[in-house]
N, C-alpha and C positions, 0 to 999 in steps of 0.2 A: 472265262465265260462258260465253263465246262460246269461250272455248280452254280446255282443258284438257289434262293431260297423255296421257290417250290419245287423244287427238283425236274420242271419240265424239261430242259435242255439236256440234263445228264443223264434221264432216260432213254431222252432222241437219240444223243450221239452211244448209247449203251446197244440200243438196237444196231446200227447203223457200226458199230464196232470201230470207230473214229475215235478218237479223243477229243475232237473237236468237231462243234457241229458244221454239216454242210454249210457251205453260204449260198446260200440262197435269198431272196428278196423276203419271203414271208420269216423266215428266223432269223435275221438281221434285223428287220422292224422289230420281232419280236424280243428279241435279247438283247438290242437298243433298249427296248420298251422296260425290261427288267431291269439294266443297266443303271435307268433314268430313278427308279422307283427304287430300287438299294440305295440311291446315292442318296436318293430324298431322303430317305429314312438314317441313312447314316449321319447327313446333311440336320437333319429332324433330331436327332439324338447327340450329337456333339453343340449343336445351340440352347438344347436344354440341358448339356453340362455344362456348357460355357455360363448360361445364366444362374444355374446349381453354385456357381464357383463365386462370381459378377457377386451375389445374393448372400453367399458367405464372407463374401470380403467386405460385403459394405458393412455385414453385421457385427462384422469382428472390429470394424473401424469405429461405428456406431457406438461399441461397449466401450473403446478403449476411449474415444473423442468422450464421452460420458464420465468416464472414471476420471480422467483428466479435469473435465470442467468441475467435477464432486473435490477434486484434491482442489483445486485451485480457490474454488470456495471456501472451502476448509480455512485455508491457507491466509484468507482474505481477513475470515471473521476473527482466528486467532490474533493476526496485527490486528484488526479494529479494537478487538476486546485488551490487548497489550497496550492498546495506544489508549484509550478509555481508563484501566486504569493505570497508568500513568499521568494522565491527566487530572485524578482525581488525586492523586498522590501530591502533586504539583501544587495542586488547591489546597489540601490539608498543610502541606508545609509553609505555603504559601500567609495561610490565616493565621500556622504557629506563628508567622514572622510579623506577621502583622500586630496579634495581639503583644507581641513582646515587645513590641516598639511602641504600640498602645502605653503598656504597662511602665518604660522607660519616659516617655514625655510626661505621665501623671505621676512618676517618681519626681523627674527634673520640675515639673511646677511646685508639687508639695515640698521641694529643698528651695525652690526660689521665695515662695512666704515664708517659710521660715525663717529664710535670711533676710527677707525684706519685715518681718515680724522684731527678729531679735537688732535689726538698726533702727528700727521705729524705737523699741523702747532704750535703745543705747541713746538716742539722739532725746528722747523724754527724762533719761535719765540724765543726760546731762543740763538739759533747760531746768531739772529741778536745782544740779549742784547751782547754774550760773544762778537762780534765781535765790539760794542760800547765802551763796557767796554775793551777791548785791545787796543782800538786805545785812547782813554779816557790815559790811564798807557803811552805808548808811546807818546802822545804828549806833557804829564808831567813828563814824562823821570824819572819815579816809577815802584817800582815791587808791584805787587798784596799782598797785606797783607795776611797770613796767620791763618786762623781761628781755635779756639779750642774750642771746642764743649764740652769740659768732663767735665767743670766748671760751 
C-alpha cells in the first residue's frame, strides 16, 4: 500500500517518515478506494488478455476447422472424379463386350444359313439324283433293287 499509482500515499507516508501510511479512517477509505481501482484496472486488463487469447484461439481453430473442411473436400471430389471415371471405363468396356457378342451372334447366324443353305441344296440335290434314278428304273421298265445292309 506504500506505492500506488498516483503516488499519493508514498508521498504521505515520505512526509510523515513511516513506511507505511497512518491508519487513520480518511486514508484507509482512501487507499481502500485505490486498492478497488488498481484491481479494477488490473481486473480490466487481464479480461482484455483473456479475451486477446479466447480471440486467437477461436481464429487459430477457425483456420485449422477451414483447412480441414478445404482438405476434406478435396478429398471428396477426387473419389467422385476416380469413381466417375471408373465408371465410365466400366461402360466403355462394357459396350466392347457387348458389341463382341453383338458381332459373335451375327457370326453364329450367317454360319447357321449357311449350313441351312448348303442342306437345302444337298437335300435338292439329291431329289434331282432320286428323280434321275426314277426316270433311269421306268425308262428300263425295272424296280429299284433292294439293299441289305446287315451283311
Amino acid at each position: 500500500m506504500a506505492v500506488s499509482s498516483t503516488g499519493m500515499l508514498s508521498a504521505f507516508a515520505s512526509r510523515t517518515g513511516s513506511r507505511y501510511p497512518i491508519r487513520g479512517s480518511h486514508t484507509n477509505r482512501v487507499g481502500d478506494a485505490l486498492e478497488m481501482v488498481n484491481r479494477e484496472e488490473t481486473n480490466s486488463y487481464i479480461d482484455a488478455w483473456e479475451m486477446k487469447k479466447i480471440a486467437k484461439v477461436n481464429n487459430s481453430f477457425d483456420k485449422a476447422a477451414t483447412k480441414v473442411h478445404a482438405w476434406e473436400n478435396a478429398k471428396k471430389a477426387e473419389i467422385d472424379s476416380n469413381m466417375r471415371q471408373s465408371i465410365e471405363k466400366l461402360e466403355r468396356k462394357r459396350a466392347r463386350i457387348l458389341e463382341k457378342a453383338k458381332n459373335e451372334i451375327a457370326q453364329i447366324h450367317k454360319e447357321a444359313r449357311e449350313k441351312v443353305a448348303r442342306a437345302e441344296a444337298k437335300r435338292k440335290a439329291d431329289f434331282l439324283r432320286i428323280d434321275e434314278e426314277a426316270a433311269a428304273y421306268r425308262s428300263h421298265g425295272l424296280r429299284p433293287a433292294k439293299k441289305l445292309f446287315w451283311f
